[in-house]
C-alpha positions, 0 to 999 in steps of 0.5 A: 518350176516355171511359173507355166509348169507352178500353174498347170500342176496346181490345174491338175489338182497337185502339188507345185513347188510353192503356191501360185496367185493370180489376180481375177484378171486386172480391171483397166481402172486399176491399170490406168489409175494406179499402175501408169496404164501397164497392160496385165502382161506388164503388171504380172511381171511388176509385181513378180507374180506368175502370169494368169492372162485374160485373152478374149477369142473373136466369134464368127458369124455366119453372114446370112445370119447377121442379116436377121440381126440388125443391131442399132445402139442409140446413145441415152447421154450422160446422168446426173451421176456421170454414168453413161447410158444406150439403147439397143434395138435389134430389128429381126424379120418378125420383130423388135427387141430392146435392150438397154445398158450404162457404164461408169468408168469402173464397169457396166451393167444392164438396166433392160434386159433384151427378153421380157417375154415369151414371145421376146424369147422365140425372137431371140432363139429363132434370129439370135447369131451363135458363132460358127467358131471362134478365131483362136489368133488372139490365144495364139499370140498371148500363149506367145507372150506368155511364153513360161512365165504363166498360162492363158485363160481363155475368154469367149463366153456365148449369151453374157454369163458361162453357162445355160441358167447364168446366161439366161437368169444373169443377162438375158432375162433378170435374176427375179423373173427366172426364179418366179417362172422356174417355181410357176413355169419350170417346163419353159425354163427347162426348155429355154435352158435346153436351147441355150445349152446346145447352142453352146455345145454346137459352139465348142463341137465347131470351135475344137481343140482351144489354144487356151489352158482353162476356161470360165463357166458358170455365173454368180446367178448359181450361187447359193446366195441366189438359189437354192441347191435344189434349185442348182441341181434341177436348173443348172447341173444337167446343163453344166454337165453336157456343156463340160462333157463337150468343152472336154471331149471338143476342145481339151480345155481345163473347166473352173466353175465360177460362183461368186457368193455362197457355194458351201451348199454346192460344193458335191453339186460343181464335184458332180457337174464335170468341172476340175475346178472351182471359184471364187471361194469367196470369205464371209466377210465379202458376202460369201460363205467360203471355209477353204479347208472345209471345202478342201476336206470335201471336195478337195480330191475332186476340184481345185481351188482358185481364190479366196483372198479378201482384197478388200481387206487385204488391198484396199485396207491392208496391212501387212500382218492381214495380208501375211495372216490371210495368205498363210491361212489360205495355204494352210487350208490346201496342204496338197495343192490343187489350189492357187491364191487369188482375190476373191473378185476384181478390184479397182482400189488398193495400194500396189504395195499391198499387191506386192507384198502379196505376191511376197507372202505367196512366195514363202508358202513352199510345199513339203514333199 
């Protein structure tokens, strides 16, 4: 098989001729420190591995739009910790809303959320821009690229996260808050849910067919580590279901679901939600809770697997018994495929050798007939 044709079968939830890997896509100070700053369609093909590249789609907006949306970053200088911070102020006809951010040089995070209440949130639903579809030029030249050596997973997430509750819980509005308001003011959450949600579905009803393979939805904040499953089923499940139904019937994209903690609890509920698949199948020993084979055995004919590898152990610690022990396990938890061997989140620290030897072992995990 081509690593394009390994990849698609383990998609569509079959078994290919041995198992596929991935990295969850390669972090820039991995690339820059230790691989002489390849890109990642470099770095897949250094380390001989099946090509899963991360592509972002460019939005377009409506003109009109911006101009009830004038965005000012103010530069807060450098801490004590050499973080770098800024402010954004978003002028709208009817007010103002902040939001303040830092970044180091591995990643960034947001220190202010932009809706801080219920008048902050009519500002942001009245004025905030939603793409009018999204220029598909940058999936065009990638698939390109890419040729057969792998596929494409489109990026072009609308409100931060992947989904209604991830956007608005994870990025919008602070994790602590939206689980006090949705036990104290549930019918204003639903309702800022149900706006999210459909400016999402308007966004992939305009986009149409997506020259992308699979897509990203969901968000650590659905996890089980974060709420419980009732709270998934109430908060999250109706609004993954209607956002899957239109990211199918619009846009002809396979859908993997990302949970980045505990998701034992929810594998039935991502089987109901219209997903093909599921992620990061994080282990116990990362701050997860995942059990492959017993995921496998529950919901293994109805969702494929992507993840699972402990990199920490594995690429920052590793030793070549750990990672052929961790690689042999994983394989031997999917016997019918549907699943592809990944680490369980980015990674910024690890020998290359350990990823090669990775993608080695991987290699000698071959599937019987």
């Amino acid at each position: 098989m081509t690593g394009r044709e390994r990849l698609l079968t383990a998609l569509n939830n079959e078994k290919p001729d041995r198992l596929p890997c991935q990295v969850h896509s390669w972090m820039d100070y991995y690339l820059k420190t230790y691989l002489n700053g390849m890109d990642q369609y470099q770095a897949y093909a250094n380390f001989g591995m099946d090509t899963v590249a991360y592509v972002w789609a460019s939005p377009i907006y409506d003109e009109k739009d911006m101009v009830n949306w004038q965005v000012k970053r103010i530069n807060l200088g450098v801490d004590a910790n050499g973080n770098t911070a800024w402010r954004t102020e978003i002028e709208t006809p009817k007010g103002v809303l902040t939001l303040q951010e830092a970044s180091n040089q591995y990643t960034s995070w947001i220190t202010e959320h932009i809706i801080k209440s219920q008048r902050d949130w009519e500002l942001w639903s009245q004025y905030v821009p939603v793409p009018i579809k999204f220029d598909q030029a940058p999936w065009i030249e990638a698939k390109e690229k890419i040729g057969d050596s792998g596929i494409l997973r489109g990026m072009c997430l609308g409100f931060g996260q992947g989904s209604a509750w991830q956007d608005f819980c994870g990025y919008l509005y602070g994790m602590e808050q939206a689980i006090i308001d949705s036990i104290d003011k549930p019918d204003w959450i639903h309702a800022v849910l149900d706006d999210i949600n459909k400016k999402r579905i308007g966004m992939w009803e305009r986009t149409g067919k997506m020259q992308c393979d699979i897509i990203e939805t969901g968000g650590g904040a659905g996890s089980s580590t974060v709420i419980s499953p009732d709270m998934h089923r109430d908060f999250c499940l109706p609004y993954d279901r209607s956002q899957h139904a239109a990211l199918h019937e619009c846009c002809g994209v396979k859908i993997v679901y990302h949970l980045c903690g505990g998701l034992m609890p929810l594998l039935e509920l991502v089987a109901e939600n219209g997903a093909d698949g599921l992620e990061t199948m994080t282990p116990p020993d990362m701050g997860g809770d995942c059990d492959l084979a017993e995921a496998a055995k529950r919901v293994g004919d109805k969702l494929f697997f992507i993840g699972g590898f402990d990199q920490n152990a594995g690429f920052e610690k590793g030793t070549r018994e750990n990672i052929r022990q961790q690689v042999q396990s994983l394989h031997s938890a999917c016997p019918d495929g549907g699943y592809i061997c990944s680490p369980s989140d980015h990674f910024f620290f690890g020998a290359p050798k350990n990823i090669q030897y990775f993608v080695e072992c991987v290699k000698d995990c071959s599937y019987t007939a």
